[in-house]
C-alpha positions as CSV (number, residue, x, y, z in Angstrom):
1,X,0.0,0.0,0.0
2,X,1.3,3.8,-1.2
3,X,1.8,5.7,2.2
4,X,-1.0,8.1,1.1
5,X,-3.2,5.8,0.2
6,X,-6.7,6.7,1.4
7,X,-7.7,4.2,4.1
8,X,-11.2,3.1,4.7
9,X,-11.6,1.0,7.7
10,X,-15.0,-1.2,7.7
11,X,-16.1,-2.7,11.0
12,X,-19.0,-5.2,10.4
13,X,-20.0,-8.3,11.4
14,X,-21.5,-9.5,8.6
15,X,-18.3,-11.5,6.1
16,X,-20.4,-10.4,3.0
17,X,-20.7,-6.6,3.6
18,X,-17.2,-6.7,4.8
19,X,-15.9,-8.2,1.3
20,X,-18.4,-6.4,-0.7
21,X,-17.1,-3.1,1.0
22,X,-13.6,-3.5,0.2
23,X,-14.2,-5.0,-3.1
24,X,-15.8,-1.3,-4.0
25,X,-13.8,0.7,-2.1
26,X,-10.5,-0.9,-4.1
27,X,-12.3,-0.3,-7.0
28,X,-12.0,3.1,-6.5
29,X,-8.7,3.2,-5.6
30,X,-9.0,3.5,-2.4
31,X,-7.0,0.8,0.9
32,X,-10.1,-1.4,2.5
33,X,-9.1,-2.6,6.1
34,X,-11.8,-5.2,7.2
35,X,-12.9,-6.1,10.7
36,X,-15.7,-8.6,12.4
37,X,-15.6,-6.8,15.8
38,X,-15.6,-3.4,17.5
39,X,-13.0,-5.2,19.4
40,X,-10.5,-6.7,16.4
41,X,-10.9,-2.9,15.2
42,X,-9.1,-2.0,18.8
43,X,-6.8,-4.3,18.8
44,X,-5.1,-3.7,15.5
45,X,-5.7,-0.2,15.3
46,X,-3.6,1.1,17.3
47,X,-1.4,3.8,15.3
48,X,-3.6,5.3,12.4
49,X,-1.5,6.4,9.4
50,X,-1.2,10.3,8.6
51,X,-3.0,9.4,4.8
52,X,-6.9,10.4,4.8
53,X,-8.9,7.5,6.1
54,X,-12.5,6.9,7.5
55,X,-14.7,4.6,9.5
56,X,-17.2,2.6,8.1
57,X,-18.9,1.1,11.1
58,X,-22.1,-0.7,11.6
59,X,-24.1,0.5,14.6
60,X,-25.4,-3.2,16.0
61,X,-22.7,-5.7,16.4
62,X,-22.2,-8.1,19.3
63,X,-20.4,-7.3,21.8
64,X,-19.6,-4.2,21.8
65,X,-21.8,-2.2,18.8
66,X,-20.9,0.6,16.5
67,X,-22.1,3.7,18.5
68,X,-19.8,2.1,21.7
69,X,-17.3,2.1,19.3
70,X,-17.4,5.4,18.7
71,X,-17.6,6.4,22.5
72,X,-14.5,4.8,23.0
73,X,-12.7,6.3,20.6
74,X,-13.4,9.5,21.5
75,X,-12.9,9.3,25.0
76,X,-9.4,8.0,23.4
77,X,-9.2,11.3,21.6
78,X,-9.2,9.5,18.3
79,X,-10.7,11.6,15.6
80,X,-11.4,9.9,12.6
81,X,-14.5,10.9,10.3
82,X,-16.9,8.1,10.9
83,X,-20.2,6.9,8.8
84,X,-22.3,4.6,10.6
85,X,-24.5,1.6,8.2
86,X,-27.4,0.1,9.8
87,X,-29.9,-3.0,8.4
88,X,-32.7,-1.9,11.1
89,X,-31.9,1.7,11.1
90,X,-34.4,4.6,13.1
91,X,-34.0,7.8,13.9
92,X,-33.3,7.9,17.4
93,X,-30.5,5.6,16.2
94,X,-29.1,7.8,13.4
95,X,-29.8,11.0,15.9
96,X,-27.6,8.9,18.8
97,X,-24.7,8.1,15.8
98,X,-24.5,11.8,14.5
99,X,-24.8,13.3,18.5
100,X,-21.5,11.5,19.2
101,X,-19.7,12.6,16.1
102,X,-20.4,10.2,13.1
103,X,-20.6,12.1,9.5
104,X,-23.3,10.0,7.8
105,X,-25.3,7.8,8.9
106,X,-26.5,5.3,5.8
107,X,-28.7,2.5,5.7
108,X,-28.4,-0.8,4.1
109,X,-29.0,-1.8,1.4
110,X,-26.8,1.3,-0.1
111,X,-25.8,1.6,-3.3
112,X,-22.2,2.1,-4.5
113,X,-22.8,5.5,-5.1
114,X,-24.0,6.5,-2.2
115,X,-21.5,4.6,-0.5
116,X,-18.8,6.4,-2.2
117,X,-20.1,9.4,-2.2
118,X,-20.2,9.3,1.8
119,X,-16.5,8.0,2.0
120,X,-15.4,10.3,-0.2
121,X,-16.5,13.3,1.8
122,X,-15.1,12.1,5.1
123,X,-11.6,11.4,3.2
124,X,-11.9,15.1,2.6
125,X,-12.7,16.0,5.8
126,X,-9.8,14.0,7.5
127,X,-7.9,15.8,4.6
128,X,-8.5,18.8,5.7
129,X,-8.3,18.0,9.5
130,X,-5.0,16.9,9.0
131,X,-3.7,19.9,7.0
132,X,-4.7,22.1,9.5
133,X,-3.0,20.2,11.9
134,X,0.5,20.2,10.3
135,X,-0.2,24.0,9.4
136,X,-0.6,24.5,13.4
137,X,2.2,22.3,14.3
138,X,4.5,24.4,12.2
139,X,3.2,27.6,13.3
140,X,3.8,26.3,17.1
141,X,7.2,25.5,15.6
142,X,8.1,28.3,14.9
143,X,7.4,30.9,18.2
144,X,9.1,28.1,20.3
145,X,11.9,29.9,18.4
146,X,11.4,33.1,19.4
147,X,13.0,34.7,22.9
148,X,10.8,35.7,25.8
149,X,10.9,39.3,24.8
150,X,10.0,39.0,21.4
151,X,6.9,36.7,22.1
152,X,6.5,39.3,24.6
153,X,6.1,41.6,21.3
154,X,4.1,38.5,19.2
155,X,1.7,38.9,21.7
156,X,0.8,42.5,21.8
157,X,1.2,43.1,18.0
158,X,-1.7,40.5,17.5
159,X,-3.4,42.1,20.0
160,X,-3.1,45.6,17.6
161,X,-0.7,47.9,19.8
162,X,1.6,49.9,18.2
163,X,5.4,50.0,19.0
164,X,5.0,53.7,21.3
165,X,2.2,51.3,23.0
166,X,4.4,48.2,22.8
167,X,7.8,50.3,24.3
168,X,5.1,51.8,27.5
169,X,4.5,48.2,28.6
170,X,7.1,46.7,28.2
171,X,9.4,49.6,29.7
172,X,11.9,49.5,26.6
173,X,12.5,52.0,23.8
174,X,11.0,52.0,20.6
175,X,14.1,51.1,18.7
176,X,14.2,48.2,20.3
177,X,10.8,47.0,20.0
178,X,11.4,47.9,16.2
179,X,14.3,45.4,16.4
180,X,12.2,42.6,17.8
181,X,9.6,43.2,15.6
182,X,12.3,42.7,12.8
183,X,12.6,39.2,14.1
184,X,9.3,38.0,15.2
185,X,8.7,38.9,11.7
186,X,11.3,37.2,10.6
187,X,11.3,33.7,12.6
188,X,7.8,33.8,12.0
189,X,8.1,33.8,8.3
190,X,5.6,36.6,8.3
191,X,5.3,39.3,5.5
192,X,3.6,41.8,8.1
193,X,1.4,42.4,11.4
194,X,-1.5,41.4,9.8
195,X,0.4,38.1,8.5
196,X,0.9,37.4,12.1
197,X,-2.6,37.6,12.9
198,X,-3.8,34.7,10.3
199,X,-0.9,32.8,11.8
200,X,-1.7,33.0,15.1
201,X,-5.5,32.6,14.6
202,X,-4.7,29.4,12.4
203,X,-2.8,28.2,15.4
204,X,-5.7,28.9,18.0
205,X,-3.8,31.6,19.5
206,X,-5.6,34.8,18.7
């Protein structure tokens, strides 16, 4: 398997809607990993790759069943875009799947369309999730570079002081909150204050 292969994960215990699942999820060229159990899911699931992947669970297995599946993986803080398939689906059921986080929620018989459709939109999803994780990861990166003073600076210049404003609080002369501007600006990789904003904001800071 390519290392960015999408993955779609399919927890069911029915054998045939396992197979049939992976059959036309590699048919459109996606990975299929297959599992009987909530619990074989656990067990060999331990590390989930980087790649887009989803969760294709059913929401009544024995044992433990689809929607305690997802409870546990969220009290695991495992986020991973989730569409729940039912045979006997109702709407408390679909209500209870989408309240604790799944995407879709799709009853069988579905066709491969619909199917596809679904996984395709939670590949996105974990697409995205996962860009915007790396984007904040390297943002974080980078003001662990900066000194105390000049996150000092980072800090009011996202909040919108000026340097006279910056220099008052921080008791130094504008000259030198000019020269640590110079670097926040450029450790940060920012063009200007207002580059510094998006940044922080992307990074849940501002």
């Amino acid at each position: 398997m390519v290392a960015d292969t999408p993955t779609v994960y399919v927890v069911d215990d029915d054998p045939q809607v396992c197979e049939s699942l992976k059959l036309v999820v590699r048919g459109a060229g996606m990975e299929a990993r297959t599992y009987l159990s909530a619990e074989a899911f656990l067990e060999q699931c331990h590390d989930l790759p980087a790649a887009p992947k989803c969760l294709v669970l059913d929401a009544r297995m024995p044992g433990l069943d689809g929607l305690g599946l997802q409870q546990m993986l969220a009290a695991k803080g495992t986020h991973i875009p989730t569409i729940v398939i039912s045979g006997c689906a109702d709407i408390p059921m679909a209500v209870q799947a989408m309240s604790a986080g799944a995407m879709d929620f799709l009853e069988k018989p579905f066709s491969r369309r619909d199917i596809i459709e679904r996984i395709e939109k939670a590949l996105n999803a974990d697409s995205g999730a996962s860009n915007r994780q790396c984007r904040r990861a390297e943002i974080a990166a980078r003001i662990e570079k900066l000194s105390p003073r000049q996150r000092n600076v980072l800090d009011l210049l996202v909040a919108g002081k000026n340097s006279k404003q910056i220099a008052g609080e921080l008791k130094i002369g504008e000259k030198t909150v000019a020269k640590h501007r110079a670097g926040v600006l450029e450790k940060m990789r920012a063009d200007s204050v207002v580059d510094l904003v998006r940044q922080m904001i992307e990074a849940g800071l501002a």
